[in-house]
N, C-alpha and C positions, 0 to 999 in steps of 0.2 A: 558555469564552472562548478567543478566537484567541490562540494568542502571538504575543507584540509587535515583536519585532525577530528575526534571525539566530538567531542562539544560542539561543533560547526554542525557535524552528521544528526546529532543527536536533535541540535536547533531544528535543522531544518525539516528533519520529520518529525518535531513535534508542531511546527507550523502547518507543513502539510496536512498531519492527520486534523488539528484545529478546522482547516475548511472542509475536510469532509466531512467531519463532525455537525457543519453548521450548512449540509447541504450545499456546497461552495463546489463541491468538485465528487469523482464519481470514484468507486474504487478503481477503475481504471484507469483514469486519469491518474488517481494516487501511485501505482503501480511502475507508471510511464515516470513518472514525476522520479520517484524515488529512485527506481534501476537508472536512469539517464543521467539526472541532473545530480543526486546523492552519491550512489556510484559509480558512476561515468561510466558503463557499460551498456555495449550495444545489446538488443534483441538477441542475437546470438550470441555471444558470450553468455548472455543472463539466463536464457532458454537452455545451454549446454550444461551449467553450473544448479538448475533447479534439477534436470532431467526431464523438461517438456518439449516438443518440437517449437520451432519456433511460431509456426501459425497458432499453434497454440495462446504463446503468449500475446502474439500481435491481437487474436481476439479477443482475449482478455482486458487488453489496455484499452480495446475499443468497446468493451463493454456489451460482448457479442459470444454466441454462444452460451453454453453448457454444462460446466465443467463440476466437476466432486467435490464437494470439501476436504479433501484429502489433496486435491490436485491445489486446490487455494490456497493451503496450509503451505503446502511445499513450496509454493510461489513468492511469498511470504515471510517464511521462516527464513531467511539471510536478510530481510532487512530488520528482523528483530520483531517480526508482530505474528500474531494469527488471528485466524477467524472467530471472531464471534456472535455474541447476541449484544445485541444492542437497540434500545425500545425505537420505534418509527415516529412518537412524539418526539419533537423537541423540547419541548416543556419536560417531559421526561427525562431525558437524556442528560438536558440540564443540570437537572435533580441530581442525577446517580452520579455523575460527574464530580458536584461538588461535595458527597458526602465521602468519597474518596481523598480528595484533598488532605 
């Protein structure tokens, strides 16, 4: 079920992105995750509303393919994030994490 206001949306993609963060799940996965269960929209709907076909996105979520960082960005950009860098330690990651805080 979609959350319902702000703060439900907000929860819940900051859960989401937590297990990616900690190796738990795959940006695609995140992707699936968020357009589905965040936004209650289907593949089509969400693939019309970025501007990607939809095979596009279906390989995306499946963590397939090739795609631009310009195309990732775009994929992205409605649920409020974009691509970045971020270190492949986790000890690292950790780090930068909580000097953010």
């Amino acid at each position: 079920m979609k959350p319902r206001n702000t703060s439900d949306r907000e929860a819940a993609l900051l859960a989401l992105l937590q297990q990616l963060y900690v190796d738990e799940m795959t940006e695609g996965q995140l992707l699936r995750a968020l357009r589905r269960d965040v936004l209650g929209l289907s593949q089509t709907r969400y693939s019309d509303l970025v501007g990607i076909s939809r095979r596009t996105l279906s390989d995306l979520e499946g963590d397939k393919g090739n795609v631009t960082l310009e195309v990732m960005n775009r994929v992205f950009k409605p649920l409020g994030l974009q691509v970045g860098l971020l270190p492949r330690k986790r000890r690292l990651l950790e780090q930068a994490l909580k000097r953010s805080e």
